[in-house]
Residue frames as qw, qx, qy, qz and C-alpha x, y, z in Angstrom:
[[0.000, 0.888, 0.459, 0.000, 0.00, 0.00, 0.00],
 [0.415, -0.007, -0.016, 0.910, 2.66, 2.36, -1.09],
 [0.064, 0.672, 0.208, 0.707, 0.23, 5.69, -1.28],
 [0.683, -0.609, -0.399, 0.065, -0.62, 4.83, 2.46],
 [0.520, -0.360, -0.007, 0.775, 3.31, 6.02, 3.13],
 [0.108, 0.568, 0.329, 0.746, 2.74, 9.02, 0.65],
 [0.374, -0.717, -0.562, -0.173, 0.02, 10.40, 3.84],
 [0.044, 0.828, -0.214, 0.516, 0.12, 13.99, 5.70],
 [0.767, -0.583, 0.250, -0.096, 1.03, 11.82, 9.04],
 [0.934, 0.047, 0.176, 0.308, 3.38, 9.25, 7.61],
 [0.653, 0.339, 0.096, 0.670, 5.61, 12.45, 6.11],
 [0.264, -0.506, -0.294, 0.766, 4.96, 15.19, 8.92],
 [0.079, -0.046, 0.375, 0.922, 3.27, 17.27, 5.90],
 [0.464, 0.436, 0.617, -0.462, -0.13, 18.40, 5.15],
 [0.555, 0.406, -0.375, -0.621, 0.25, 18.55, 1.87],
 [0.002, 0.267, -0.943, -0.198, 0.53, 14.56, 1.54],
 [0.490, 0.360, 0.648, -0.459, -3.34, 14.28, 1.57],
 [0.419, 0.751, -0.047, -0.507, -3.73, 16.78, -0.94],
 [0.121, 0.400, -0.811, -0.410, -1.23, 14.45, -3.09],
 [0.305, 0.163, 0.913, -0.216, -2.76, 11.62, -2.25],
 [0.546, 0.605, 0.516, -0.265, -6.42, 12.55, -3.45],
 [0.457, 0.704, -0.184, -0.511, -4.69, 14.09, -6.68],
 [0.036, -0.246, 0.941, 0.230, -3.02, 10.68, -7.34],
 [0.318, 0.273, 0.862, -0.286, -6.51, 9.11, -6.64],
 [0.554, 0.706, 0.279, -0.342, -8.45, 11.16, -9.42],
 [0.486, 0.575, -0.479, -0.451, -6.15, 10.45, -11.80],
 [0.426, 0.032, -0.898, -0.106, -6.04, 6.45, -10.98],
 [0.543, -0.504, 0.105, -0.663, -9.00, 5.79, -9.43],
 [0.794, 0.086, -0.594, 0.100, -7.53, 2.30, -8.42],
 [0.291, 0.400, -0.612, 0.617, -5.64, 3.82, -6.35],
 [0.561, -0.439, -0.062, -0.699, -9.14, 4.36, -4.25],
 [0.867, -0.104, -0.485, 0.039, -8.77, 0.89, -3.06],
 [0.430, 0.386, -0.389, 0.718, -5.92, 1.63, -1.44],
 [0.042, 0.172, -0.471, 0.864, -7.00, 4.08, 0.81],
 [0.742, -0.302, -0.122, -0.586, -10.30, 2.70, 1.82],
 [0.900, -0.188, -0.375, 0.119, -8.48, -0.04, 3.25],
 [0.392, 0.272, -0.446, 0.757, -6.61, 2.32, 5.29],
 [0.513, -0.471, -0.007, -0.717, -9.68, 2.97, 7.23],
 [0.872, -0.351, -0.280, -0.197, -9.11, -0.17, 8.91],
 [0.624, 0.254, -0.561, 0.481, -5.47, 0.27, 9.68],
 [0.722, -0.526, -0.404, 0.194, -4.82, 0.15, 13.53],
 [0.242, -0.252, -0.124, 0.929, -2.97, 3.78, 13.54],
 [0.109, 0.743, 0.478, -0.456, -5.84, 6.14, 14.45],
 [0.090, -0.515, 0.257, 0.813, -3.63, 8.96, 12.05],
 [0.175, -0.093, 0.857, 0.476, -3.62, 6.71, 9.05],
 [0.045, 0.440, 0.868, 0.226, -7.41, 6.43, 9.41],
 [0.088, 0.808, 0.223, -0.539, -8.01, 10.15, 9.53],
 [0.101, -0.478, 0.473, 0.733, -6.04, 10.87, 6.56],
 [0.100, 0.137, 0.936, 0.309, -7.90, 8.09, 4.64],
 [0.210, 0.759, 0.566, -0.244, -11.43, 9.65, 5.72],
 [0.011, -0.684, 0.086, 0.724, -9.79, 12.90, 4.34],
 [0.011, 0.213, -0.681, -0.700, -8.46, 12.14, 1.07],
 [0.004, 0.409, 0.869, 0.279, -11.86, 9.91, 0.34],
 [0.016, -0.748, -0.426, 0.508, -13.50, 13.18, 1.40],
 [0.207, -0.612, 0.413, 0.641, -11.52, 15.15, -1.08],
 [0.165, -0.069, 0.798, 0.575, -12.20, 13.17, -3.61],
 [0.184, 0.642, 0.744, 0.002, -16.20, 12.88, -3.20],
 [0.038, 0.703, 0.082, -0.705, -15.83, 16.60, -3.21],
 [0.095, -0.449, 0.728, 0.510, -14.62, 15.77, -7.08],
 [0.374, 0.216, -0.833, -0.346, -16.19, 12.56, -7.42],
 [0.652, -0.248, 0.268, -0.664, -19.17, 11.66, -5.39],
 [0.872, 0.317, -0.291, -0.233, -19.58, 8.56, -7.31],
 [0.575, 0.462, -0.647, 0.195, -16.46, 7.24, -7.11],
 [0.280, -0.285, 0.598, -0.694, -16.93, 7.30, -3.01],
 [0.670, -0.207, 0.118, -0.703, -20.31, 6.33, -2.76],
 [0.705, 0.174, -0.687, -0.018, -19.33, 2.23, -3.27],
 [0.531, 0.037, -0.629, 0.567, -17.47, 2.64, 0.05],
 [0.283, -0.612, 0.056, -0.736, -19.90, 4.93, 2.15],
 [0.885, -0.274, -0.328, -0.184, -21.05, 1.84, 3.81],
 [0.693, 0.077, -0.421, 0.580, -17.63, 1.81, 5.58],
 [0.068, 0.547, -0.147, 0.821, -17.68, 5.51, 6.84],
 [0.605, -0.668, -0.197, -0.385, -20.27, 4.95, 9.84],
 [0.870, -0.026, -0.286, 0.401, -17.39, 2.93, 11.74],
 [0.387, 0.251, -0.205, 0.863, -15.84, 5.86, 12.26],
 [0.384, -0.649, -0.336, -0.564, -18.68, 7.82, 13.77],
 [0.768, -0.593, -0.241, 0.030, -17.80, 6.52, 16.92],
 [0.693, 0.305, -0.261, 0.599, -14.09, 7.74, 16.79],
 [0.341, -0.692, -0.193, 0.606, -12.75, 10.01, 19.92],
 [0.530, -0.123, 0.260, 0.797, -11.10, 11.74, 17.38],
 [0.435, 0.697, 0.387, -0.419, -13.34, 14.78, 16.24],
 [0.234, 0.622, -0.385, -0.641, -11.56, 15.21, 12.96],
 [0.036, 0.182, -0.917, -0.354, -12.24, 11.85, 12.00],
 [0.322, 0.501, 0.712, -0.372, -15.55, 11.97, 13.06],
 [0.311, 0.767, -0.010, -0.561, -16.02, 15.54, 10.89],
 [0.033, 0.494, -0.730, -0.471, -13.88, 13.69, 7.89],
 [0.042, 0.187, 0.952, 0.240, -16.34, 10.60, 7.52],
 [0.272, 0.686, 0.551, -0.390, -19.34, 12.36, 8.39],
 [0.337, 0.648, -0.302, -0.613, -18.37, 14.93, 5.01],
 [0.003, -0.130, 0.902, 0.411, -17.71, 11.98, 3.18],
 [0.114, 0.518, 0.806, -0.264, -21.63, 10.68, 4.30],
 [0.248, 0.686, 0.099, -0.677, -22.68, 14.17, 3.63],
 [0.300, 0.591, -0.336, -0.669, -21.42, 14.25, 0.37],
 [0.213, 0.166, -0.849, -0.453, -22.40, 11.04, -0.91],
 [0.425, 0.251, 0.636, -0.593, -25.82, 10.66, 1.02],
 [0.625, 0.433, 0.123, -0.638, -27.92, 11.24, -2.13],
 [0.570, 0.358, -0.680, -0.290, -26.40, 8.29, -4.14],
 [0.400, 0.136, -0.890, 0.169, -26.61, 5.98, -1.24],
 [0.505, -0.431, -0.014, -0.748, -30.06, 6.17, 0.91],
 [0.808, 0.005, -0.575, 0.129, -29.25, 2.30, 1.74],
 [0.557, 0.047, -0.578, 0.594, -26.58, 3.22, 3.61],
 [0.121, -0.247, 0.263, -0.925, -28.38, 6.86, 5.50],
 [0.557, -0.401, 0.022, -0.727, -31.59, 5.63, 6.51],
 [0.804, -0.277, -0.509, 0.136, -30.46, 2.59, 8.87],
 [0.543, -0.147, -0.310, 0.767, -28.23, 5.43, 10.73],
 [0.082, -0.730, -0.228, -0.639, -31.03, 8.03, 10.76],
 [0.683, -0.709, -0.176, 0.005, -31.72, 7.62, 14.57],
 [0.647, -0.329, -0.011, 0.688, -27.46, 7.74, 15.13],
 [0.374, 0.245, 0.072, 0.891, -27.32, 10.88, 13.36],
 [0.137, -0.779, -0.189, -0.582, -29.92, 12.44, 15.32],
 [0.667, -0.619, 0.000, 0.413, -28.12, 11.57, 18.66],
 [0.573, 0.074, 0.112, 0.809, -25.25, 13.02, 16.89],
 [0.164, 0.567, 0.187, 0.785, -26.72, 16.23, 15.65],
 [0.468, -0.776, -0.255, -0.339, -28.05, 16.51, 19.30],
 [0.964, -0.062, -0.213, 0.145, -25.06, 15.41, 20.87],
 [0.836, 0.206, -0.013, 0.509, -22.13, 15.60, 19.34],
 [0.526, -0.589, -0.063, 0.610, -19.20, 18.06, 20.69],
 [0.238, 0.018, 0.517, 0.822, -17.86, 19.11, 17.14],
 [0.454, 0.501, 0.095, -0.731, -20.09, 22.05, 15.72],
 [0.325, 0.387, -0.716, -0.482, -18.20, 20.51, 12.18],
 [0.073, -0.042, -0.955, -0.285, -19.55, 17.10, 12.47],
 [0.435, 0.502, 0.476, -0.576, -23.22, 18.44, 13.95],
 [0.356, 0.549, -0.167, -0.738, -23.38, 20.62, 10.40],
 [0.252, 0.220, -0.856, -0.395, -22.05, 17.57, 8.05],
 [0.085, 0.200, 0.972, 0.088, -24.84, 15.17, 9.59],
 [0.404, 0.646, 0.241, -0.601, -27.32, 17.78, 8.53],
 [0.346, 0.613, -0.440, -0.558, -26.08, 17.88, 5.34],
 [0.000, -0.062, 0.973, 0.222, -26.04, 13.68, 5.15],
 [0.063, 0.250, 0.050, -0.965, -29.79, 14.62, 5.96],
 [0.391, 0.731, 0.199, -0.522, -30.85, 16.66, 3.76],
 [0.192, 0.494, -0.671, -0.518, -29.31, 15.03, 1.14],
 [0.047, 0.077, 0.994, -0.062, -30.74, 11.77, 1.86],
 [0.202, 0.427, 0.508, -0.720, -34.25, 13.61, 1.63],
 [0.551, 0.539, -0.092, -0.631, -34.40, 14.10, -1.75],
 [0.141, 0.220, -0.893, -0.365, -33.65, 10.94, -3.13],
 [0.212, -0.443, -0.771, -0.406, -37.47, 10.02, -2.89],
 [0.521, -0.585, -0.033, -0.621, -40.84, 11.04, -0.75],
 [0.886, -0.272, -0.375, -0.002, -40.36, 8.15, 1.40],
 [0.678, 0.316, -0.188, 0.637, -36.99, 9.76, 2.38],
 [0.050, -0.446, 0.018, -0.894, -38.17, 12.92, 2.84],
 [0.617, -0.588, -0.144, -0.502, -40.94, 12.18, 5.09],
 [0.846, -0.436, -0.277, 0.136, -38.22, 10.25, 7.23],
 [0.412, 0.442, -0.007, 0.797, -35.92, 13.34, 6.94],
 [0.176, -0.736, -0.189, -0.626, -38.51, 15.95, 8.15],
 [0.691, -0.695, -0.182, -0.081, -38.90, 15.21, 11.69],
 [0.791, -0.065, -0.016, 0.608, -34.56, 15.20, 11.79],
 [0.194, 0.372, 0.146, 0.896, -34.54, 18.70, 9.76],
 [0.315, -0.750, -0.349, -0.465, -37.02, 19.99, 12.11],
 [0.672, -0.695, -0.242, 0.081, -35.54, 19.40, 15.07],
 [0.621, 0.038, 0.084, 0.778, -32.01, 20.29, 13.69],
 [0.105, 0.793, 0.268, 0.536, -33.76, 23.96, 13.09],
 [0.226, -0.818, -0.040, -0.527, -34.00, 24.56, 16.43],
 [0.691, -0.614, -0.036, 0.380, -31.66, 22.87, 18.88],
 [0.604, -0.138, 0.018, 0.785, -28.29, 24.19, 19.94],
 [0.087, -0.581, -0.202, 0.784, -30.04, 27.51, 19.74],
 [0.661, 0.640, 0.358, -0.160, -30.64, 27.19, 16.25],
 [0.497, -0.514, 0.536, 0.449, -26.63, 27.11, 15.27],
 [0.394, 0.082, 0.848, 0.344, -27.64, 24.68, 12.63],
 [0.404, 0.583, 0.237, -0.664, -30.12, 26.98, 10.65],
 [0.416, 0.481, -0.587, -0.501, -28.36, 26.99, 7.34],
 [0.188, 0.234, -0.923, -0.241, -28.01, 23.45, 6.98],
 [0.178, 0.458, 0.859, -0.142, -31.64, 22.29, 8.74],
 [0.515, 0.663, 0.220, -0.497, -33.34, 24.58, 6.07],
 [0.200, 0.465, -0.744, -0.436, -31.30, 23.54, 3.05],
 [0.002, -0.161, 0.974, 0.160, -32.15, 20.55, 3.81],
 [0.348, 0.431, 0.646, -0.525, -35.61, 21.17, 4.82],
 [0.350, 0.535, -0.349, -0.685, -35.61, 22.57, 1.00],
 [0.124, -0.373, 0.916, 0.082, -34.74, 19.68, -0.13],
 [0.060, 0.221, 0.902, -0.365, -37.39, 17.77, 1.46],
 [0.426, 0.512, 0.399, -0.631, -40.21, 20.14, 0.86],
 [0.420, 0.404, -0.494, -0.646, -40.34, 19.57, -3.25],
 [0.267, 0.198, -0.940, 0.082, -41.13, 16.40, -2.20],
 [0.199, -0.339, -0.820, 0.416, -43.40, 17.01, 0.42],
 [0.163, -0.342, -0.054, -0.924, -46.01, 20.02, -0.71],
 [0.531, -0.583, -0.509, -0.345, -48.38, 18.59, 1.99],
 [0.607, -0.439, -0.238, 0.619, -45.94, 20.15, 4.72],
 [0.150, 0.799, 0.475, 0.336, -46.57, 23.30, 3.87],
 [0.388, -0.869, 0.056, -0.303, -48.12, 25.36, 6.31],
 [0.883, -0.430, -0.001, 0.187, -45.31, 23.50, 8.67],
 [0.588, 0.395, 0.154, 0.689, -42.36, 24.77, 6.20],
 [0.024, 0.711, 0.372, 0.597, -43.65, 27.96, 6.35],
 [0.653, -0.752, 0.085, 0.038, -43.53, 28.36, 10.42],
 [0.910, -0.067, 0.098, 0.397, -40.08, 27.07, 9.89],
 [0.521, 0.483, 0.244, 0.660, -38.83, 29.26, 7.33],
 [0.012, -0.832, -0.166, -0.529, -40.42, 32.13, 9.25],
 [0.659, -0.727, -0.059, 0.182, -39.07, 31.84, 12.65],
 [0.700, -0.105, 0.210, 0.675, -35.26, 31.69, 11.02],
 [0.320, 0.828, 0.328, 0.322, -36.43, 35.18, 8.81],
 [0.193, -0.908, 0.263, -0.262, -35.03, 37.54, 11.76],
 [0.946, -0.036, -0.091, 0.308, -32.18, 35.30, 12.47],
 [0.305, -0.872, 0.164, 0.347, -28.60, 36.91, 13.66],
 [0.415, -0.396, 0.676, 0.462, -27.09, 35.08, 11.08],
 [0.439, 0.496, -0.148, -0.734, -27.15, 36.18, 7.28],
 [0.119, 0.183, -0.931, -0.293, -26.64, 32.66, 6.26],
 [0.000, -0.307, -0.913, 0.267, -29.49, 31.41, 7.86],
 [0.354, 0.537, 0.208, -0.737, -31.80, 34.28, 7.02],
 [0.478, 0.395, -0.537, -0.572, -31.26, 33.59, 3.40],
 [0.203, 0.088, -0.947, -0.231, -32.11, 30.15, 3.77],
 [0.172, 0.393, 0.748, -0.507, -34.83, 30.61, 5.31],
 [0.321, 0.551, -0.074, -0.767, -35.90, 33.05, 2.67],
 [0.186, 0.285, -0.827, -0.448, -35.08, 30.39, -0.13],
 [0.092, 0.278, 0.928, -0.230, -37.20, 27.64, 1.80],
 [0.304, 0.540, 0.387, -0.683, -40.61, 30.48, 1.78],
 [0.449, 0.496, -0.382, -0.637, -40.25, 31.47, -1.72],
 [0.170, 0.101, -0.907, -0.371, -40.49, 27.72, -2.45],
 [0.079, 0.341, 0.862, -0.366, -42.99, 26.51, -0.24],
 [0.145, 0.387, -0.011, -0.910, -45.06, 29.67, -1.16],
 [0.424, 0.446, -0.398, -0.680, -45.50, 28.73, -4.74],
 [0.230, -0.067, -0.961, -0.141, -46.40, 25.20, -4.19],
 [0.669, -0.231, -0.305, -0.637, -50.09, 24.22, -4.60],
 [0.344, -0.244, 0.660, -0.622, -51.23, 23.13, -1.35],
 [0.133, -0.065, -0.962, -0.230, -52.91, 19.18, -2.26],
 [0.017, 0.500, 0.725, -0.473, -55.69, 19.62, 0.02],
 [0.316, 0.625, 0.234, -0.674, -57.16, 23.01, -1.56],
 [0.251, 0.170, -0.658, -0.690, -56.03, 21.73, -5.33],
 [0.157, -0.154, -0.970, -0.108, -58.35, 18.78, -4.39],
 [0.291, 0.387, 0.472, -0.737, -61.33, 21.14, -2.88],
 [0.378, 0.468, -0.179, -0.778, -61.46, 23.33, -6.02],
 [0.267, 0.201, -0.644, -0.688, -61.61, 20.55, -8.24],
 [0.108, -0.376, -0.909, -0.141, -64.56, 19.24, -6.51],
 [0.011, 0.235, 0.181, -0.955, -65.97, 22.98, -6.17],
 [0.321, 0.115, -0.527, -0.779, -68.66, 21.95, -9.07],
 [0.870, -0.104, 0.052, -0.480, -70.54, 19.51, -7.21],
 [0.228, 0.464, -0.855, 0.042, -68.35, 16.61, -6.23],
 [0.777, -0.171, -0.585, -0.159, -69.57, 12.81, -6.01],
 [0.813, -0.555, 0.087, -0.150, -69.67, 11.41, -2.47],
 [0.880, -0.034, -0.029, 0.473, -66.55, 9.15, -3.46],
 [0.434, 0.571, -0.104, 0.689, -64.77, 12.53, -4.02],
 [0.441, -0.748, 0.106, -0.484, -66.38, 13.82, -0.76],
 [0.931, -0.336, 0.103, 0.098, -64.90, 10.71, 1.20],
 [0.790, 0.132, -0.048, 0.597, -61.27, 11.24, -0.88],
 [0.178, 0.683, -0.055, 0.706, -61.05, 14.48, 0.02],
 [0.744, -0.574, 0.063, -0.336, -62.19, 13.75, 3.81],
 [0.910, -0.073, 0.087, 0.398, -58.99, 11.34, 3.87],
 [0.585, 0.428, -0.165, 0.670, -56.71, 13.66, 2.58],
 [0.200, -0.826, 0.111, -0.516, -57.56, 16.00, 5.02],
 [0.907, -0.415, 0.047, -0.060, -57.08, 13.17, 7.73],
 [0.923, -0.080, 0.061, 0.370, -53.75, 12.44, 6.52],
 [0.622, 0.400, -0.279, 0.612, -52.25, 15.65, 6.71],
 [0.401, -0.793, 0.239, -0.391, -53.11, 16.18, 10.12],
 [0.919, -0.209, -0.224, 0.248, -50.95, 12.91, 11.02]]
């Protein structure tokens, strides 16, 4: 595993990551390599390895996403930079791999409630709210994560539990009115990041037709009983 020696530990440099992941996008073989350095039995070795395979999704989601399945392992690390190094890696390859995010939904909300590191809170927002849009089913097991991420830790996490809540809501126009509360509380925010996402979230939510009233109007003309009964259900199901 000669790239392994090549690493910003193994040569007292921080550029040797930064080699590393540019050897790795030009042979992506090399990938191999340093995914099996996640197992090696020097803590260093397996921080560098989250890095560079971080680096690279940054590049090459894809090329990562094979090996996400590996990244949780680390979650548990004392180390907060290896925590914050596999959790970006998760982050940034969530939407190609929902498999792998929605058996570790519950651990990433202990985490995002948790966790010491601001950096690995933000990144398991961002694994998320990425994981949200890869279907409705997603999303609707997102929401209740991105909601709660809005508003602990004082609401720190604004930007990234409304991004993701963005996400989620193109997906989800029967969360509306719920969006909408959301979006507005964050509006007067101290932070300009978070204002603008909040703004971004409204202006979507806004302009989405609301299922329930598309389904009044189009029984405004005298609707059949069966329509009276499907419309009596929808209503039911979006007070769940």
């Amino acid at each position: 595993m000669k790239i392994l020696t090549q690493l910003s530990s193994q040569i007292g440099d921080r550029s040797g990551n930064h080699q590393a992941t540019a050897q790795c996008l030009e042979n992506k073989s090399l990938i191999q390599e340093i995914v099996a350095g996640l197992e090696n039995s020097d803590n260093k070795i397996v921080i560098d390895c989250a890095e560079v395979l971080t680096e690279i999704a940054k590049e090459e989601p894809t090329w990562i996403a094979p090996y996400s399945h590996l990244l949780p392992e680390i979650l548990g690390n004392k180390n907060n930079r290896a925590r914050w190094e596999a959790m970006h890696a998760l982050a940034l390859t969530a939407e190609y791999v929902p498999e792998v995010i929605e058996p570790i939904l519950e651990q990433l909300m202990e985490i995002i409630e948790g966790d010491k590191s601001v950096i690995v809170r933000d990144y398991a927002i961002d694994a998320v709210g990425n994981y949200a849009k890869t279907s409705v089913e997603a999303a609707q097991k997102a929401y209740p994560i991105l909601e709660r991420a809005s508003r602990v830790w004082e609401g720190r996490h604004g930007k990234q539990a409304l991004n993701g809540l963005y996400n989620a809501a193109e997906l989800m126009p029967e969360k509306k009115a719920q969006m909408q509360k959301i979006a507005g509380e964050n509006l007067e925010h101290k932070k300009g990041t978070v204002r603008k996402a909040a703004k971004r979230l409204l202006r979507l939510v806004e302009k989405q037709e609301d299922p329930i009233e598309a389904l009044q109007g189009m029984l405004a003309d005298g609707p059949s009983l069966t329509a009276d009964l499907l419309a009596e259900r929808a209503q039911e199901k979006s007070r769940e």
